[in-house]
C-alpha positions as CSV (number, residue, x, y, z in Angstrom):
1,X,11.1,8.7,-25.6
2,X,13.1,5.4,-25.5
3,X,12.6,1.9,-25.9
4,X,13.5,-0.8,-23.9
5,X,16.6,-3.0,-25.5
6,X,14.9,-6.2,-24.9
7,X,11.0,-7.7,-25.0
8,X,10.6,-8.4,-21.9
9,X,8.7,-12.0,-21.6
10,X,6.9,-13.0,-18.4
11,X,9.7,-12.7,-15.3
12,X,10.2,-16.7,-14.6
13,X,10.1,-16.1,-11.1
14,X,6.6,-13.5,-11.1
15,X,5.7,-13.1,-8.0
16,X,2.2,-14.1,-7.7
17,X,-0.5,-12.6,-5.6
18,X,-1.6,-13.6,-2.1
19,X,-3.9,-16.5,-2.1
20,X,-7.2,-14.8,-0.8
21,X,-6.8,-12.0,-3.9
22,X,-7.1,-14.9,-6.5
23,X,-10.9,-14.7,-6.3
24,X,-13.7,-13.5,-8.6
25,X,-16.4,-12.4,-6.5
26,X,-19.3,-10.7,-8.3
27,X,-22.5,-12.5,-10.2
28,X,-21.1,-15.3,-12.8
29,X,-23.0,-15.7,-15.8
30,X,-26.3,-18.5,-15.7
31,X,-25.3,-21.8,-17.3
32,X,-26.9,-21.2,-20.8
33,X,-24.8,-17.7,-21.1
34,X,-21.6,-19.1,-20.4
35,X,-22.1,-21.8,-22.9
36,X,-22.5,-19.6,-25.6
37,X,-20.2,-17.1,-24.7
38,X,-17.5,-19.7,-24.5
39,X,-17.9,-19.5,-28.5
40,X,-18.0,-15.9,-28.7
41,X,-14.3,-16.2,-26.3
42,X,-13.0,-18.6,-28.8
43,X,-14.3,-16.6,-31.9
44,X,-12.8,-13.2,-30.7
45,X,-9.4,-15.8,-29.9
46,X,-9.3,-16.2,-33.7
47,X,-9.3,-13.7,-34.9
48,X,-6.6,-11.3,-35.9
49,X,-5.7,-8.1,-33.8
50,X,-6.0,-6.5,-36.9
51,X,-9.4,-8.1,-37.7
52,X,-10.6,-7.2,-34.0
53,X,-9.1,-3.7,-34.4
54,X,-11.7,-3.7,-37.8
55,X,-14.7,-5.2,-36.0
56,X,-13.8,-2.3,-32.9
57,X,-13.8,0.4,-35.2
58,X,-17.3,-0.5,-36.7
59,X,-18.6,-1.5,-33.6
60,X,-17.8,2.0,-32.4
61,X,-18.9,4.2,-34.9
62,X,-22.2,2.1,-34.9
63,X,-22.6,3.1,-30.9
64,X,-21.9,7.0,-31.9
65,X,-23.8,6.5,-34.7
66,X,-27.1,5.5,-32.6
67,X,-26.3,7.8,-30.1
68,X,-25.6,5.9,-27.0
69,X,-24.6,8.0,-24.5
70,X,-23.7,10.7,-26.9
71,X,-25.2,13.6,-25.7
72,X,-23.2,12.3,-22.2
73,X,-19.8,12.4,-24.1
74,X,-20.5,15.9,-26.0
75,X,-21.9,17.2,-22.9
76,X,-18.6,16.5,-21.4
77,X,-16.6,17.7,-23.4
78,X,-18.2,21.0,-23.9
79,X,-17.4,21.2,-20.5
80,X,-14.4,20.6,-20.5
81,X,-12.6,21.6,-23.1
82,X,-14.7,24.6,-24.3
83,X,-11.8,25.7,-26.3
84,X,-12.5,23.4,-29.1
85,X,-14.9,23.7,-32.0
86,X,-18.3,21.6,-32.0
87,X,-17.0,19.3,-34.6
88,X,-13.6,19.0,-33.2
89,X,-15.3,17.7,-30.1
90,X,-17.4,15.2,-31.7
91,X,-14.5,13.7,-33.6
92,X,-13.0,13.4,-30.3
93,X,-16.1,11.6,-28.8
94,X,-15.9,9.3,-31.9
95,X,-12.8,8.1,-31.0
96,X,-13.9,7.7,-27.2
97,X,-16.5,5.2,-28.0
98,X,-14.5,3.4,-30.9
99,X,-11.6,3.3,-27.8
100,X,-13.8,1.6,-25.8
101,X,-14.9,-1.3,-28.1
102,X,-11.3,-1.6,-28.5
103,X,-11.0,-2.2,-24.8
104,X,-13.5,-4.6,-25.3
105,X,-12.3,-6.5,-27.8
106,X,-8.4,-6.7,-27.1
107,X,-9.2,-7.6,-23.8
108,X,-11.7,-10.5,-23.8
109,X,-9.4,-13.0,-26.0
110,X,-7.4,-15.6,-24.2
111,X,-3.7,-16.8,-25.2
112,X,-1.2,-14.0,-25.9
113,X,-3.1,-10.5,-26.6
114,X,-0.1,-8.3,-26.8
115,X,1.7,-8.2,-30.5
116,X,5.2,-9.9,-30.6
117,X,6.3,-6.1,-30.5
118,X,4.3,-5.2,-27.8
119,X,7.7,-4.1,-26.0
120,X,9.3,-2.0,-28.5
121,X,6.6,0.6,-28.8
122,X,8.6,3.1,-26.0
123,X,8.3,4.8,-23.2
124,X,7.7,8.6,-22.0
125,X,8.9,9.6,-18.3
126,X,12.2,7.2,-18.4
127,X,12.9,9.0,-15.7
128,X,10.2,7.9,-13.8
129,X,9.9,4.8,-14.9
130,X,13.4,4.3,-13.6
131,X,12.5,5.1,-10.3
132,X,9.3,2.8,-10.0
133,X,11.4,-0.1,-11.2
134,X,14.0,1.2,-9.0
135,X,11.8,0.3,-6.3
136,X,10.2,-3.0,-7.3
137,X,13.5,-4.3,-8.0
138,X,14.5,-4.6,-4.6
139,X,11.4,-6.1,-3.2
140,X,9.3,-3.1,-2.4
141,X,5.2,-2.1,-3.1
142,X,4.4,1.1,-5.0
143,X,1.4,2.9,-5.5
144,X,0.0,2.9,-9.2
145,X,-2.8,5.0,-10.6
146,X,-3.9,5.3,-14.0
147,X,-7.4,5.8,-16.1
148,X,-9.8,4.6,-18.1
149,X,-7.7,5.5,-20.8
150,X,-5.9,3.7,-23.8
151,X,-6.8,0.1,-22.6
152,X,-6.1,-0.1,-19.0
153,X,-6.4,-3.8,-18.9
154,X,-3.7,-4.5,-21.5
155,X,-1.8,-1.7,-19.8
156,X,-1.6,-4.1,-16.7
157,X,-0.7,-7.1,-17.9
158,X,2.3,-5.0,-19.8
159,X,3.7,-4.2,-16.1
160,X,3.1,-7.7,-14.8
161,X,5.4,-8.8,-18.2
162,X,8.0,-5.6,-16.8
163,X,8.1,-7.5,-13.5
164,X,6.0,-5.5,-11.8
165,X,3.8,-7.7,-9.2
166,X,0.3,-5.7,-9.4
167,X,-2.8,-6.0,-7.2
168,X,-6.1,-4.4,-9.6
169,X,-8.3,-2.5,-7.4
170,X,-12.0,-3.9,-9.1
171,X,-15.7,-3.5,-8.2
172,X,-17.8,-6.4,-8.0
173,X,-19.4,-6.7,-11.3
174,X,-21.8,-9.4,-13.1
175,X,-22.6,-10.9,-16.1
176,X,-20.3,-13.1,-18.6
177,X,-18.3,-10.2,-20.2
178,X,-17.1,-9.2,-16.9
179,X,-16.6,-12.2,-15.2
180,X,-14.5,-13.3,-18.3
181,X,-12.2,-9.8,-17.8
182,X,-11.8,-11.0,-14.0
183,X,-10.5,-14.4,-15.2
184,X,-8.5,-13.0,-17.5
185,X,-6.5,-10.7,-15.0
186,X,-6.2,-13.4,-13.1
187,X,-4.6,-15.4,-15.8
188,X,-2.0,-12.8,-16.5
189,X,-1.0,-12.9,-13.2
190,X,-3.0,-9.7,-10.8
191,X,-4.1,-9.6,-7.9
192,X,-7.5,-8.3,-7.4
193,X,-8.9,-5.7,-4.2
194,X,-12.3,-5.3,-3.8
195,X,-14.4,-2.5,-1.9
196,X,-14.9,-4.2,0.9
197,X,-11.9,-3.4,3.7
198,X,-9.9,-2.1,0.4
199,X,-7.5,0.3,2.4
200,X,-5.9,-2.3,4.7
201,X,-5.6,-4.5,1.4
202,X,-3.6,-1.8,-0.7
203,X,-1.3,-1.3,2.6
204,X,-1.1,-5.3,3.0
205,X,-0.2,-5.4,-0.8
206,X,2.5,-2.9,-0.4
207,X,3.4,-4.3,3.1
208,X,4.4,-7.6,1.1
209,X,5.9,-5.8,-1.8
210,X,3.0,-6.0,-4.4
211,X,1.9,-2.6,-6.3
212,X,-1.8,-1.7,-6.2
213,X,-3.2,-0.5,-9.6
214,X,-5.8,1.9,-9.1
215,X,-8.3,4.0,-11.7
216,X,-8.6,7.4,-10.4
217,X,-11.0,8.9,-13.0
218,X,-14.5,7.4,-11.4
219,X,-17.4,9.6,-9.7
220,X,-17.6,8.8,-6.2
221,X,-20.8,9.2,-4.0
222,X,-19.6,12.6,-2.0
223,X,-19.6,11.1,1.2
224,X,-17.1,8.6,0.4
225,X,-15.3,11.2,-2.0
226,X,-12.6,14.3,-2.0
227,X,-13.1,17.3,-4.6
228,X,-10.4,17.8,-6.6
229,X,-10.5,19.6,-9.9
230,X,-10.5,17.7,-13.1
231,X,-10.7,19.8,-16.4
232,X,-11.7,23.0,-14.5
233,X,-14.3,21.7,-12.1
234,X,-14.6,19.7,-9.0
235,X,-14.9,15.9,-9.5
236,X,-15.6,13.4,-6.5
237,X,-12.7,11.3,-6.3
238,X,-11.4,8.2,-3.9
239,X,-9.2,9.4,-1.7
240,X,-7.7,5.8,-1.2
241,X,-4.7,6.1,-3.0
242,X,-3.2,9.5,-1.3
243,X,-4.8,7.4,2.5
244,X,-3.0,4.4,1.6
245,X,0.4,6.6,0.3
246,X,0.3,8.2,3.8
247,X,0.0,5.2,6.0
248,X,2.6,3.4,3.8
249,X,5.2,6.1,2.6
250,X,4.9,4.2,-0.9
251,X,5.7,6.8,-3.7
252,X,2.8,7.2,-6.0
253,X,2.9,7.0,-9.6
254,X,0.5,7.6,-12.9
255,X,1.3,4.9,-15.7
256,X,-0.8,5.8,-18.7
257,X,-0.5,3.2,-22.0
258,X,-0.9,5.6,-25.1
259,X,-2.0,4.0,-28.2
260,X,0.5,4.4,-30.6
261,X,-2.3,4.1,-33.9
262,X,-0.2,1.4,-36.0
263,X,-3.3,-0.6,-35.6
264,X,-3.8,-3.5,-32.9
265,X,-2.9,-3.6,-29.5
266,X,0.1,-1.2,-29.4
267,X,0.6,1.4,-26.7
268,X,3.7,3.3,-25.0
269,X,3.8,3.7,-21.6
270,X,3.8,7.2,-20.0
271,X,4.8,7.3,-16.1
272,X,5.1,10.1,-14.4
273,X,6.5,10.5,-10.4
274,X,6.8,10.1,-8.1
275,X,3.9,12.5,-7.2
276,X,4.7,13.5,-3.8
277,X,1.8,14.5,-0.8
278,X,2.4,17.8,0.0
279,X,4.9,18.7,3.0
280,X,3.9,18.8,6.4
281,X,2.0,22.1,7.2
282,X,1.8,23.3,3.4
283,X,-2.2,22.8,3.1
284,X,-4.6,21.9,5.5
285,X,-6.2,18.8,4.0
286,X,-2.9,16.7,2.5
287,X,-5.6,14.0,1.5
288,X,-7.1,15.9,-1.1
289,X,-4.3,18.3,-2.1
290,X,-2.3,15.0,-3.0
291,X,-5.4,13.4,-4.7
292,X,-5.5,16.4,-6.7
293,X,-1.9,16.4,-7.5
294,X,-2.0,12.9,-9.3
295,X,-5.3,14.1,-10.7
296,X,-3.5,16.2,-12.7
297,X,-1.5,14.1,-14.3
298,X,-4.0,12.2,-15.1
299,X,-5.7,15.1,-16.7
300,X,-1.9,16.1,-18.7
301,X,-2.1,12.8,-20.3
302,X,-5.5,13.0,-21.9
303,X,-5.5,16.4,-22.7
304,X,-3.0,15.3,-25.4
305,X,-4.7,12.4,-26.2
306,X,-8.4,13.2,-25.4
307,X,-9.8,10.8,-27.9
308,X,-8.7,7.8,-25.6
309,X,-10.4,8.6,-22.5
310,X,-14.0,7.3,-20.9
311,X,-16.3,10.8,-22.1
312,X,-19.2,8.7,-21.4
313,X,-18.7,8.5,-18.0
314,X,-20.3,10.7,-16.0
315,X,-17.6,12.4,-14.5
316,X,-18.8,15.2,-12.8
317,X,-21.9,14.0,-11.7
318,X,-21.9,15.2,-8.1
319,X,-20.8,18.2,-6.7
320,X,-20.2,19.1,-2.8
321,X,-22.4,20.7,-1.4
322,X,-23.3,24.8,-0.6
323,X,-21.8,25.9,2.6
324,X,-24.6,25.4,5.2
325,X,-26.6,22.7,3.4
326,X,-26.6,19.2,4.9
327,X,-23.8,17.2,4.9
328,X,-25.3,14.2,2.4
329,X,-24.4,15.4,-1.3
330,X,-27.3,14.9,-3.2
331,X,-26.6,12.3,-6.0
332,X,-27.7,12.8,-9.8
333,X,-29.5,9.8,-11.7
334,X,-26.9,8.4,-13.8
């Protein structure tokens, strides 16, 4: 592991997004919210990362401590990774939740939310990371997948201050917290793809030299989803990223930021790739055998660092569906 020579501030010639993925479209906040949450903003603005970091951790512990979601998290975990002890596991589910306030907090700030050093924390797969800049460098899109893992959002804008022009793939979402995290990735310079017509906009992006930034870890409704495995068992999974990689020939790398635990908002980045499709003729579905290659990467990462990934998800939530039963996968109440 290495770290860059220099900080890297924002490129002065970013390339910035095509016009028409500048929008926020989703359900903004009522008048009255966004008042008041304007002072929330500024508050959390004020603060100190390590006074944020402080309120995460307690905000966190609080959430395990009332058992939101918990027996979601444990669930999961038991699952998979049966290896570990019952207390080991719900250490690791502590952390999951006090990771996610994190996420929440570090992200919803405005001004600068990286620490001055936020370049000199390193970076794992130099090799790797070679190659992706390799290939933004001289003008060309790549594919990017990472998870809801470390703080993804944060993650980003660290590749948009690397040079890397980045187009977020993002749902539709409402209410002030989320509109504010829209606005905010807008500010740092991301493009965002929605749902709607999503693969021609990731092989636009690329077309023009822009790398889509996808999460890979979310259930998918099966008939829109590939099975791929994900800690021993099948998990529904987008197939959009190994689609768009085929139509485009873009290589395909994971980018994970690991939190580095000196407090604040301090991760390395680990890359990995590219993760090439499989050859012509190896497998009969390419789609999901290359989906299931960056998968696993995605699974290498948090296995190390389990504590950092989304447990309260609920992953595996649907299943395909017995041979000979009908083709719509039945879907489980979240």
């Amino acid at each position: 592991m290495t770290a860059p020579a220099t900080q890297a501030p924002l490129p002065d010639k970013q390339k910035i997004p095509a016009e028409h993925l500048r929008r926020i479209v989703g359900t903004p906040p009522g008048p009255v919210v966004a008042f008041l949450t304007r002072f929330v903003w500024a508050f959390l603005t004020w603060l100190s990362p390590e006074s944020r970091d402080a309120v995460a951790r307690f905000v966190g512990n609080l959430a395990y401590t009332l058992g939101i979601r918990r027996r979601v998290a444990l669930d999961n975990l038991a699952m998979a990774m049966p290896e570990k002890g019952d207390a080991e596991r719900r250490e690791i589910a502590r952390g999951a939740y006090i990771n996610m306030a994190r996420v929440v907090l570090e992200s919803l700030p405005g001004g600068d939310r990286l620490p001055a050093d936020w370049a000199e924390q390193g970076i794992e797969g130099e090799e790797a990371w070679r190659a992706l800049k390799a290939r933004v460098d001289t003008g060309k899109g790549a594919l990017m997948v990472t998870a809801h893992f470390g703080n993804w959002e944060l993650l980003g804008e660290m590749l948009i201050r690397w040079g890397v022009p980045l187009d977020a793939l993002v749902r539709p979402l409402k209410g002030a917290l989320n509109t504010r995290i829209a606005v905010n990735r807008l500010g740092v310079g991301a493009g965002l793809i929605y749902p709607r017509g999503a693969i021609q906009e990731i092989i636009a992006a690329v077309e023009r030299g822009e790398s889509p930034y996808m999460l890979l870890d979310q259930a998918l409704p099966a008939k829109a989803a590939v099975f791929v495995p994900f800690f021993g068992k099948l998990a529904s999974t987008t197939p959009a990223m190994a689609v768009a990689a085929k139509r485009t020939g873009a290589p395909v790398f994971v980018v994970m930021g690991v939190r580095s635990g000196r407090g604040g908002a301090r991760f390395r980045m680990e890359v990995e790739g590219p993760i090439l499709p499989p050859a012509p003729g190896e497998c009969e579905d390419p789609i999901t055998e290359h989906t299931a290659r960056v998968t696993a990467a995605l699974e290498r990462c948090i296995r190390k660092h389990p504590e950092q990934w989304m447990w309260l998800h609920r992953r595996w939530k649907y299943q395909p569906e017995p041979a000979g039963a009908p083709a719509a996968a039945a879907e489980a109440k979240d």
